[in-house]
DSSP file (Angstrom, degrees, kcal/mol; ACC not computed):
  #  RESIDUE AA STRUCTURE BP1 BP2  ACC     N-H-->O    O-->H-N    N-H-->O    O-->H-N    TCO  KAPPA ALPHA  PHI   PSI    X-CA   Y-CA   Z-CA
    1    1 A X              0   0    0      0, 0.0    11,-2.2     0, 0.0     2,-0.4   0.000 360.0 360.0 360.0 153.4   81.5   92.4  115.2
    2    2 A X  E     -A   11   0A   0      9,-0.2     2,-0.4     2,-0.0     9,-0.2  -0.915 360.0-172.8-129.9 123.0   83.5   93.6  112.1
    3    3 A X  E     -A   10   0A   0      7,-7.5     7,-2.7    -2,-0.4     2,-0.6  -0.969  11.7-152.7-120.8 121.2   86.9   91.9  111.5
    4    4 A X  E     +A    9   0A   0     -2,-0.4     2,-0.9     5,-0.2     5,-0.3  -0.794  15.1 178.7-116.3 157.9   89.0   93.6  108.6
    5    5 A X  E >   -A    8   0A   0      3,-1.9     3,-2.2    -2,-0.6     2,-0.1  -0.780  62.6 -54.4-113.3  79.4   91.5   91.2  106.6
    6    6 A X  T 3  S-     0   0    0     -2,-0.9     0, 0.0     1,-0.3     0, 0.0  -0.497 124.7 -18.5  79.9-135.5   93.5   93.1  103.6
    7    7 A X  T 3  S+     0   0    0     -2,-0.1     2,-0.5    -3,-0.1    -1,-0.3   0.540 127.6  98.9 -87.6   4.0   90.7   94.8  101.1
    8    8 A X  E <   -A    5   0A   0     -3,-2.2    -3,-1.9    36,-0.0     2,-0.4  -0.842  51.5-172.9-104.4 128.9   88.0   92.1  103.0
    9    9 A X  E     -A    4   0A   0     -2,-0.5     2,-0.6    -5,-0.3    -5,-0.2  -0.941   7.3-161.2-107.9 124.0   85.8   92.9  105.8
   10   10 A X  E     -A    3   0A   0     -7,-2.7    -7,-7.5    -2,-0.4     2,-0.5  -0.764  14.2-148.1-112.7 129.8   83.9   90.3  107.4
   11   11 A X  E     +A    2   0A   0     -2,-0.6    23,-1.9    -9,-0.2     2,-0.3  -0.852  31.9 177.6 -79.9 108.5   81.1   90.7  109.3
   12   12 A X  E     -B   33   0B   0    -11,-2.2     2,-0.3    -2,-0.5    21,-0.2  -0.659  30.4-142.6-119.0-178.3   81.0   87.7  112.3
   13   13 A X  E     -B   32   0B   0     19,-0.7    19,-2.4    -2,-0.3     2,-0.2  -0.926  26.3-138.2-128.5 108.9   79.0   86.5  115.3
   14   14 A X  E     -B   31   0B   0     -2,-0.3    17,-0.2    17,-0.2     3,-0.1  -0.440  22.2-178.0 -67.3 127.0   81.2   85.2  118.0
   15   15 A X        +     0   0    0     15,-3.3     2,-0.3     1,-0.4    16,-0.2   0.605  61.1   2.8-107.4 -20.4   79.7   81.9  119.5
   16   16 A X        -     0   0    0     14,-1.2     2,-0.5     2,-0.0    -1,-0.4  -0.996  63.2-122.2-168.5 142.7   82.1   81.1  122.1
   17   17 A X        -     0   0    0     -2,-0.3     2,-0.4    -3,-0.1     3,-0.1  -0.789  13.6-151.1-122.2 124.3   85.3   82.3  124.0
   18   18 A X        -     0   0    0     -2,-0.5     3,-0.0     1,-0.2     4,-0.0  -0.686   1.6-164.4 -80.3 149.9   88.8   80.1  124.3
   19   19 A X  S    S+     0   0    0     -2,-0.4     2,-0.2     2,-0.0    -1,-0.2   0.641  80.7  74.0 -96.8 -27.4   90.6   81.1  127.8
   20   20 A X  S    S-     0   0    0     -3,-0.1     2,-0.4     1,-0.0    -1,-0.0  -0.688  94.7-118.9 -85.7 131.4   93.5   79.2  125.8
   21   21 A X        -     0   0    0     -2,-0.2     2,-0.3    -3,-0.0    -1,-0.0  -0.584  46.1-173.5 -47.0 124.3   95.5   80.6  122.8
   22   22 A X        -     0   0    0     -2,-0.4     2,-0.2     2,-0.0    -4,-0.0  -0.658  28.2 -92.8-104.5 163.1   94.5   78.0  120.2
   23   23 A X    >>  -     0   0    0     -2,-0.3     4,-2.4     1,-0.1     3,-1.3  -0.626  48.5 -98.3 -70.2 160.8   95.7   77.3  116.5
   24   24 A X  H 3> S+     0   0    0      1,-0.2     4,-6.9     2,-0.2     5,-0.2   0.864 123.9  59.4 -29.0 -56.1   93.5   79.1  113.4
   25   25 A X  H 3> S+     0   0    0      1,-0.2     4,-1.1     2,-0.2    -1,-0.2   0.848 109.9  39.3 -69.4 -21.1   91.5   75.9  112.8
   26   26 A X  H X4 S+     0   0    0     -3,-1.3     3,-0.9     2,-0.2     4,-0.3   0.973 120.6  51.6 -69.2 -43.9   89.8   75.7  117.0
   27   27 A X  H >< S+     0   0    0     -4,-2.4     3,-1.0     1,-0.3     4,-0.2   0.876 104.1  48.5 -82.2 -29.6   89.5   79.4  116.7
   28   28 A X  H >< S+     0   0    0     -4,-6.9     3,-1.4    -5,-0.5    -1,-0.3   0.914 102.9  62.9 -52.4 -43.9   87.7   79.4  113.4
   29   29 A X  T << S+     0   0    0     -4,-1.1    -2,-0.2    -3,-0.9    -1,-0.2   0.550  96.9  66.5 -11.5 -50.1   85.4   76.6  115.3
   30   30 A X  T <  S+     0   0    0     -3,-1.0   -15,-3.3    -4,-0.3   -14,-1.2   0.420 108.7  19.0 -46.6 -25.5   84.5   80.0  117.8
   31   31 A X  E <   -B   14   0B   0     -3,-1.4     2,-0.5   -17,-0.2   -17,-0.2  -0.913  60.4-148.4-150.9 162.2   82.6   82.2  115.2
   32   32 A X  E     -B   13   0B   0    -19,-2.4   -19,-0.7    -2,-0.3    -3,-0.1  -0.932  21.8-119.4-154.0 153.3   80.9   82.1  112.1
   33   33 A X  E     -B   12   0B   0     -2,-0.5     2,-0.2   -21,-0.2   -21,-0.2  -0.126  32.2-108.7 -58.8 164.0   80.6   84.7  109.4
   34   34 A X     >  -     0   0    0    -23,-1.9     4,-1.0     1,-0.1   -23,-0.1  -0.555  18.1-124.6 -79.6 156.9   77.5   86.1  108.3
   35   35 A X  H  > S+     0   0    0     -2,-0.2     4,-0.8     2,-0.2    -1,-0.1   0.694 115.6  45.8 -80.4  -6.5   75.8   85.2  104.9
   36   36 A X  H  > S+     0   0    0      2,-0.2     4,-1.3     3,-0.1     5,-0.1   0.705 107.9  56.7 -91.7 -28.9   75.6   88.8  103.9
   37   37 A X  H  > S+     0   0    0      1,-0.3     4,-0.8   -26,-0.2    -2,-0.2   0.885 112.3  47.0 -72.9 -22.0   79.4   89.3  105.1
   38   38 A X  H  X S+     0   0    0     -4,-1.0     4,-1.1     2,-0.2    -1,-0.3   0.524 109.2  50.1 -99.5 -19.5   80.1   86.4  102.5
   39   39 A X  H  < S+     0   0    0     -4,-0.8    -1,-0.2     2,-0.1    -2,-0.2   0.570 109.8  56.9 -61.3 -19.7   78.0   87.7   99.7
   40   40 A X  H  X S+     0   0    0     -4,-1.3     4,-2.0     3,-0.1    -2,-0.2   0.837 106.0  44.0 -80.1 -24.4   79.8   90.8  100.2
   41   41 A X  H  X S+     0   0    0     -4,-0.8     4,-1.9     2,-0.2     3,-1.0   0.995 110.8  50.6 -74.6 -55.6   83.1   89.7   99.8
   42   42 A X  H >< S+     0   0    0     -4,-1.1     2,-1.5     1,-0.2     3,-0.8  -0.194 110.2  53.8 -55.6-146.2   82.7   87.4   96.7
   43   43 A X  H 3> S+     0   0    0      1,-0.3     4,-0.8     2,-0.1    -1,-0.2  -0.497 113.6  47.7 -63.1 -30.8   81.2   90.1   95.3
   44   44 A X  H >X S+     0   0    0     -4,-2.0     3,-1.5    -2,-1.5     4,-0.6   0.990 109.9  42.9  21.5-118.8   84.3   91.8   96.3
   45   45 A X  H XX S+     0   0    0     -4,-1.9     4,-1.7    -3,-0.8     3,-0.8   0.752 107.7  60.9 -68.2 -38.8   86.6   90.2   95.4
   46   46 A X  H 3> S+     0   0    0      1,-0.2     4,-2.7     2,-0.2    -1,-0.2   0.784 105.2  51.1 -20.3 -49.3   84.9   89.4   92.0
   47   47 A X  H <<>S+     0   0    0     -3,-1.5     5,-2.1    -4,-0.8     6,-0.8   0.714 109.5  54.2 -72.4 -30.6   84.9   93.3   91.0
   48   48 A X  H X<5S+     0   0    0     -3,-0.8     3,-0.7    -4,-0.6    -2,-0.2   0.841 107.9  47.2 -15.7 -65.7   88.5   93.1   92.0
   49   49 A X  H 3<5S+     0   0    0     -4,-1.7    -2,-0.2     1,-0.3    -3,-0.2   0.899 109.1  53.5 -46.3 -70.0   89.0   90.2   89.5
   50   50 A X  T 3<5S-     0   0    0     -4,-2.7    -1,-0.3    -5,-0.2    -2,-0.1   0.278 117.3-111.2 -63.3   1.1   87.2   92.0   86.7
   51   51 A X  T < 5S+     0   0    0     -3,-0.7     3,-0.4    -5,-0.1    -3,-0.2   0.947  72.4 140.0  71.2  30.4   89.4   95.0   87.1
   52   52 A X      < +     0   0    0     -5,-2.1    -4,-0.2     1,-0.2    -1,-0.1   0.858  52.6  77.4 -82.8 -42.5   86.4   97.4   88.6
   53   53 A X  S    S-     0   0    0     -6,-0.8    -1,-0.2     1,-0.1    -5,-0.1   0.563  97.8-130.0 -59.6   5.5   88.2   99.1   91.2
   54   54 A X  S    S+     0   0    0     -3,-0.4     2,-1.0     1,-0.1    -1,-0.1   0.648  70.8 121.1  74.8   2.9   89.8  101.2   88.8
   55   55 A X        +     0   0    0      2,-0.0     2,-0.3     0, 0.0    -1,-0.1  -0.567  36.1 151.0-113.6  69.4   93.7  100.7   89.9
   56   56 A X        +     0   0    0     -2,-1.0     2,-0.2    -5,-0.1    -5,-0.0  -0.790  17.0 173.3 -84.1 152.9   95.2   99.3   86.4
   57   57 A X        -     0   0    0     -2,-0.3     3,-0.1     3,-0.0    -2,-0.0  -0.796  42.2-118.8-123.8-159.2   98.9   99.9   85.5
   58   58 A X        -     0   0    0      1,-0.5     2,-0.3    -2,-0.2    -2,-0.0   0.217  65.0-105.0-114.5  24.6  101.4   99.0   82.9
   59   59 A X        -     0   0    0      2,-0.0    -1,-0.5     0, 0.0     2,-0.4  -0.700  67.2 -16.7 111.6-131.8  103.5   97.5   85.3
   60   60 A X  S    S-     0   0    0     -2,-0.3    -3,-0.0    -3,-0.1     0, 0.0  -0.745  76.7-100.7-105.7 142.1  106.8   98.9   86.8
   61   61 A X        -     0   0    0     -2,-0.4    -1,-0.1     1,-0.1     2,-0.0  -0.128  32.9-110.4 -68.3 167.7  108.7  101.9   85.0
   62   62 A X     >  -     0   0    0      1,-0.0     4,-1.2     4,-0.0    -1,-0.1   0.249  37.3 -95.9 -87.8-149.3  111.5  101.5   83.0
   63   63 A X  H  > S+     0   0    0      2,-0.2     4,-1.5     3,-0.1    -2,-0.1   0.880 126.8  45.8-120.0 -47.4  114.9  102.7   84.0
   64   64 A X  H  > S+     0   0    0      2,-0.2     4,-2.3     1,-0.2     5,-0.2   0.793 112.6  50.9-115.5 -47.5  114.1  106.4   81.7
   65   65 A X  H  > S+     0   0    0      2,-0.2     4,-5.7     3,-0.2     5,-0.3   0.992 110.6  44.7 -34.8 -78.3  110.7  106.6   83.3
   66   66 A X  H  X S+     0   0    0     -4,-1.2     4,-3.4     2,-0.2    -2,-0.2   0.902 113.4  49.8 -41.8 -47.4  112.2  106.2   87.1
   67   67 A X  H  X S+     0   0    0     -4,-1.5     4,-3.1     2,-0.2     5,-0.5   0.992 115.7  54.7 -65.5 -49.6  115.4  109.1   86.1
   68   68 A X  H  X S+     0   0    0     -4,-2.3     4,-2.0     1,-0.3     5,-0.3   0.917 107.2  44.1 -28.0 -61.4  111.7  111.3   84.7
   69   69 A X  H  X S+     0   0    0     -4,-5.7     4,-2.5    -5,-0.2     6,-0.3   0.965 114.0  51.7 -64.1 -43.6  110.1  111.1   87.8
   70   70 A X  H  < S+     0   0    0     -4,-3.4     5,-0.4    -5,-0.3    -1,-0.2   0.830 117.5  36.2 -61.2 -27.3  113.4  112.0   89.7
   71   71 A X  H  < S+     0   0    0     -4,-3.1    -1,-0.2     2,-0.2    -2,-0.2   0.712 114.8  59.4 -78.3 -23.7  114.2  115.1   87.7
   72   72 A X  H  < S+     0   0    0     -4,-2.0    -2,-0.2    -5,-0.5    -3,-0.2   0.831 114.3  38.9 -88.1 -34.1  110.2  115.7   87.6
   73   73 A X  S  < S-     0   0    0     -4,-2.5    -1,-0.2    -5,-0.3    -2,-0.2   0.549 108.5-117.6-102.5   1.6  110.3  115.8   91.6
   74   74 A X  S    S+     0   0    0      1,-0.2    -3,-0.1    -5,-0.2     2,-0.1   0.325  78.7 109.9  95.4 -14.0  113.4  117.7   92.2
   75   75 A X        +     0   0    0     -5,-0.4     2,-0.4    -6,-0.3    -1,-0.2  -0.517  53.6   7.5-101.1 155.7  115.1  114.5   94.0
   76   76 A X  S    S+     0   0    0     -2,-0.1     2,-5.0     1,-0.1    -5,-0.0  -0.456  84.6  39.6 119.8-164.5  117.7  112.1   93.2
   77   77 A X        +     0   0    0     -2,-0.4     2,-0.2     2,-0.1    -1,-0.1  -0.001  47.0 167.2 -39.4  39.0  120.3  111.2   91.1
   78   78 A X              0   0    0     -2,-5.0    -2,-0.1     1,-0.2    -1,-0.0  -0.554 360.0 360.0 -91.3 136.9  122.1  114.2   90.0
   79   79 A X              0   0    0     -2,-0.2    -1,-0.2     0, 0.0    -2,-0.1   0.535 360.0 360.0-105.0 360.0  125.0  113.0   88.6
């Protein structure tokens, strides 16, 4: 079974079924990951880390930036 969590997808094998709603730590106790689904994720989330995924920015526009993009899209502020 394929569970995914944010940018992680984990691969598990279900061992056992509660009939009860439990807290996280019994229901964690129910399954366990794969080793391959856990080499894929650190390896993941590592290329993440290192800035591989390609999604850098210079953070959040400025105040003259933001009015740009509103005249540049027709919307907005017209004062």
């Amino acid at each position: 079974m394929q569970i995914r969590t944010g940018f992680d997808e984990k691969t598990i094998v279900v061992q056992a079924l509660s009939i009860v709603r439990r807290g996280a730590p019994e229901a964690q106790a129910l399954y366990t990951e794969t080793e391959a689904s856990i080499a894929k994720r650190e390896n993941a989330a590592a290329m993440r880390k290192a800035g591989a995924s390609g999604l850098t920015t210079d953070g959040k526009p400025s105040k003259k930036q933001r009015r740009d993009l509103f005249k540049f899209r027709g919307s907005g502020n017209d004062e």
